[in-house]
Backbone bond lengths (Angstrom), bond angles and torsions (degrees), N, CA, C in turn:
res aa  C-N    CA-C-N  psi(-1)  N-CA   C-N-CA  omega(-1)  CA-C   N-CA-C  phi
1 X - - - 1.415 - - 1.517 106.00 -
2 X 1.345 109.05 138.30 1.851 109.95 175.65 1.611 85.74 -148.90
3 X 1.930 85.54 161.99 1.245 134.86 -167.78 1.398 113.22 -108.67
4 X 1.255 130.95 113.76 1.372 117.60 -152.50 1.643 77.28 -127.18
5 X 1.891 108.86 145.00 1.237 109.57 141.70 1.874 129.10 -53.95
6 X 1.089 94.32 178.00 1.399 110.66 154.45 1.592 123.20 -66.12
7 X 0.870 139.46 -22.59 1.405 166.11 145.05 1.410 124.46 -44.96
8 X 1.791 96.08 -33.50 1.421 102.64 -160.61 1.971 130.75 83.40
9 X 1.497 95.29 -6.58 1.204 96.29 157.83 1.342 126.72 -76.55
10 X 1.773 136.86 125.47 1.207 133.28 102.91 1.486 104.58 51.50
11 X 1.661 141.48 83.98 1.338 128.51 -176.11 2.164 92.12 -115.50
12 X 1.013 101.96 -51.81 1.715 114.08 159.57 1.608 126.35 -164.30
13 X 1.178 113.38 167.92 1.389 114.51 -167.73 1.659 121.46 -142.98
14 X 0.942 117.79 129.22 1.990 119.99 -157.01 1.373 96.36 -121.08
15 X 1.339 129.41 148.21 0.827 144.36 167.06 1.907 115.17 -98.73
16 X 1.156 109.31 140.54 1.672 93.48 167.42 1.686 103.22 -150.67
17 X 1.222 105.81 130.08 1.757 130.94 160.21 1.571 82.24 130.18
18 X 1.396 95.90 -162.76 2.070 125.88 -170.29 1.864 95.52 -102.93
19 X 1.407 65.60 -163.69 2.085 96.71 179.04 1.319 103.00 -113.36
20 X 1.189 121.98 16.78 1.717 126.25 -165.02 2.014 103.10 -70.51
21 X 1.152 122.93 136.18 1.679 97.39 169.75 1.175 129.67 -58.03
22 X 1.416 120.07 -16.58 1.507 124.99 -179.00 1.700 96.85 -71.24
23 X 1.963 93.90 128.18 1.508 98.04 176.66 1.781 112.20 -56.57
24 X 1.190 96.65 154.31 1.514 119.72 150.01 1.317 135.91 -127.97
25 X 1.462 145.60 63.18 1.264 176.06 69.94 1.426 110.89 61.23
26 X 1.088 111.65 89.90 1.735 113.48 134.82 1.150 141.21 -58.27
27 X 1.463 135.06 112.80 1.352 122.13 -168.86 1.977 116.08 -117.02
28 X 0.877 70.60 -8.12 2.316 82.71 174.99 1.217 106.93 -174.03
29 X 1.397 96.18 143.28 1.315 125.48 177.95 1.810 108.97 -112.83
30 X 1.437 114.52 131.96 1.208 110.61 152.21 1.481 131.13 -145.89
31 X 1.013 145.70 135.13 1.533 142.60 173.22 1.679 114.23 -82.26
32 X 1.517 102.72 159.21 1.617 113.74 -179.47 1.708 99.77 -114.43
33 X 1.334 110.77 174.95 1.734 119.24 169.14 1.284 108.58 -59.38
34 X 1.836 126.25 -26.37 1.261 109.35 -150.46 1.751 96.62 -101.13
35 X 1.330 117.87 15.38 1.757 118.98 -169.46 1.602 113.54 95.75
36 X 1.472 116.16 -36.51 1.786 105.91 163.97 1.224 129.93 -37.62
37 X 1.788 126.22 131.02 0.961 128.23 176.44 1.521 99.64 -96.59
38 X 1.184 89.56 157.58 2.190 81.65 169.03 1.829 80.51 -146.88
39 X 1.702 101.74 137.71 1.857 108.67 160.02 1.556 92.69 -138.93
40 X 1.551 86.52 154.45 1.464 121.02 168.12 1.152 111.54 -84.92
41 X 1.089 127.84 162.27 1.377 151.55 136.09 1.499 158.30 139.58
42 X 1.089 153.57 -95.42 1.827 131.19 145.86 1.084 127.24 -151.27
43 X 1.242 112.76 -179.38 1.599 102.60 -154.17 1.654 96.37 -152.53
44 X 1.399 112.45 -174.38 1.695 114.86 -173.17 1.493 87.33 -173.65
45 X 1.197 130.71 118.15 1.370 120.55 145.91 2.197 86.91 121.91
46 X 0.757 105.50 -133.50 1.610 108.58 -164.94 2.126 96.19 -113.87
47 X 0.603 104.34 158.81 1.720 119.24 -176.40 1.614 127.41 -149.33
48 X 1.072 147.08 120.85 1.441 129.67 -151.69 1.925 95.84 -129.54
49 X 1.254 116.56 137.12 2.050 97.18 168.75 1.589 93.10 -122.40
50 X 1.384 119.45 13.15 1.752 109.38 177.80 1.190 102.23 110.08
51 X 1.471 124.76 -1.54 1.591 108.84 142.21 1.993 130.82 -125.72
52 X 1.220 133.48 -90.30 1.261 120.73 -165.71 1.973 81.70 -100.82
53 X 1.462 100.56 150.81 1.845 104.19 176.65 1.250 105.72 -67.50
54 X 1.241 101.64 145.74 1.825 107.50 173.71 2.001 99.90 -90.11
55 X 1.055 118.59 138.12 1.183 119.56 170.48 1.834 88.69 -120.24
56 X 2.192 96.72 147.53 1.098 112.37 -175.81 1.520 106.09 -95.72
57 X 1.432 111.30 129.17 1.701 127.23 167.02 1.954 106.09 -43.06
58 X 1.067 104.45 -33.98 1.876 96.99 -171.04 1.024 95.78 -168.13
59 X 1.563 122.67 -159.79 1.527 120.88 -169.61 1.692 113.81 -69.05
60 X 0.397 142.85 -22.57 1.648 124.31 165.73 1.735 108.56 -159.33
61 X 1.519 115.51 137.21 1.190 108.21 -165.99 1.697 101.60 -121.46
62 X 0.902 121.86 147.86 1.938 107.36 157.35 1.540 148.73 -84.05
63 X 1.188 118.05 121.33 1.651 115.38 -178.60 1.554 97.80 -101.81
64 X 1.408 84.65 162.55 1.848 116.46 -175.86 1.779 83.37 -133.11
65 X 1.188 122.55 145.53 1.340 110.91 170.90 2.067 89.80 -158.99
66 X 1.195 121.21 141.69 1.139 133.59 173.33 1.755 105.42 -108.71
67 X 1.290 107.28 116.66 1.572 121.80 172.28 1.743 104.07 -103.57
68 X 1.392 111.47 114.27 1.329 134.31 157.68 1.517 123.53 -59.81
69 X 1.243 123.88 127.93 1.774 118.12 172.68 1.626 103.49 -67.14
């Protein structure tokens, strides 16, 4: 996930899941008026967004996760 100026510059940039082979997939991105990001998408194996790890029920499960500025 990155933070782009207005400009299009590079403001910061986060990484989220492992190096594990089981994919981890983003599939949409969207923003609100108030600066929240919220993305979709799935995962297999363990997943982290900055609080407790999500571990997956079976081969690939789905998150919705909302990121705050």
């Amino acid at each position: 996930m990155a933070k782009l100026s207005a400009a299009g510059a590079a403001v910061q940039a986060r990484r989220y899941g492992d190096d594990s082979a089981v994919p981890q997939v983003g599939r949409a991105v969207a923003g609100d008026g108030s600066g929240a990001v919220y993305a979709f998408g799935d995962f297999g194996g363990t997943v982290s967004f900055g609080g407790a790890p999500l571990t997956s029920a079976g081969s690939l499960d789905l998150f919705l996760v909302k990121l705050t500025p």
